[in-house]
C-alpha positions in Angstrom: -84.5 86.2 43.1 -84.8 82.3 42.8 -86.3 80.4 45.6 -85.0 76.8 45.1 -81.3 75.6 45.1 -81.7 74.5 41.6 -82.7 78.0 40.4 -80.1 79.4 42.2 -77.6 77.5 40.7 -79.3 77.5 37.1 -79.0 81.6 37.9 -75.2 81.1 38.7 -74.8 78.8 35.5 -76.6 81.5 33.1 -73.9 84.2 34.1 -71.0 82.1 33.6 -72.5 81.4 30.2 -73.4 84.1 29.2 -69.5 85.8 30.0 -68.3 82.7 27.8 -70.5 83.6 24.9 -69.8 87.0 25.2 -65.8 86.2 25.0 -66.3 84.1 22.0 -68.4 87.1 20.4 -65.5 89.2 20.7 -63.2 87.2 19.4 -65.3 86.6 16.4 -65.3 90.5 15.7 -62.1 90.6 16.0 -61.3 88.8 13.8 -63.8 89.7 11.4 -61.7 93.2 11.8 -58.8 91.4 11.3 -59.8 90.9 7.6 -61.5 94.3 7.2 -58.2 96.1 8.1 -55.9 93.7 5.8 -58.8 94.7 3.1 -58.3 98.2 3.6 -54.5 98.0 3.7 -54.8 96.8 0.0 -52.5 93.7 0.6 -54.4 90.8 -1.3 -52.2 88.1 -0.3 -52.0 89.1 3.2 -56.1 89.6 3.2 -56.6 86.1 2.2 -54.2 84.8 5.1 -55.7 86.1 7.9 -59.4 85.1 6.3 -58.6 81.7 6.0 -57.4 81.4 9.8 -60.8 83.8 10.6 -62.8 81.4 8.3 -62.1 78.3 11.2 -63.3 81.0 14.0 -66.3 82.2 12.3 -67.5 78.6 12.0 -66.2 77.4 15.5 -68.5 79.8 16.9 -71.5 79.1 14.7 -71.4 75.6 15.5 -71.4 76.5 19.2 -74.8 78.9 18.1 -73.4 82.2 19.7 -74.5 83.3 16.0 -76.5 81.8 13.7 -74.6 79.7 11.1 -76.7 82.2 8.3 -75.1 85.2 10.0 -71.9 83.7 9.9 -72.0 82.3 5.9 -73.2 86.0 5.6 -69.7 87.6 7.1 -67.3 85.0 5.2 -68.9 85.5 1.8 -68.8 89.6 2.1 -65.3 89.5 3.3 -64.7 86.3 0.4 -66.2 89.4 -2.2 -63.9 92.5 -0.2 -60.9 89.6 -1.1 -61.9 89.0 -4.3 -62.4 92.9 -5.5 -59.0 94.1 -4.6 
């Protein structure tokens, strides 16, 4: 365990972090999901809805660097291509 009050507090710091990140992580597959299931429902209107509004989370939380910004072009253009083959 840490020694020093800074330590300590840097240890208190991570694990509220890290529950943050882990929120925002979940909320980003979520709504990757979001599009996946509109995909699979076949509606190509509807599909392209909900990815525009998962679009503005996907890059919220790549510019926070809970993922890297290459992970998160990589989800928008496979889901862009899901849209696009319907």
């Amino acid at each position: 365990m840490a020694n020093s009050a800074q330590a300590r507090k840097r240890a208190r710091q991570a694990i509220k972090q890290r529950s943050h990140n882990m929120s925002l992580r979940s909320s980003l597959r979520t709504a990757i999901k979001k599009v996946q299931k509109a995909i699979v429902a076949g509606d190509k209107t509807a599909a392209k809805a909900v990815f525009s509004e998962s679009m503005s989370t996907i890059d919220s939380i790549a510019d926070k660097k809970i993922i890297h910004k290459n992970k998160a072009a990589r989800h928008k253009s496979r889901l862009s291509a899901a849209i696009k083959a319907l």
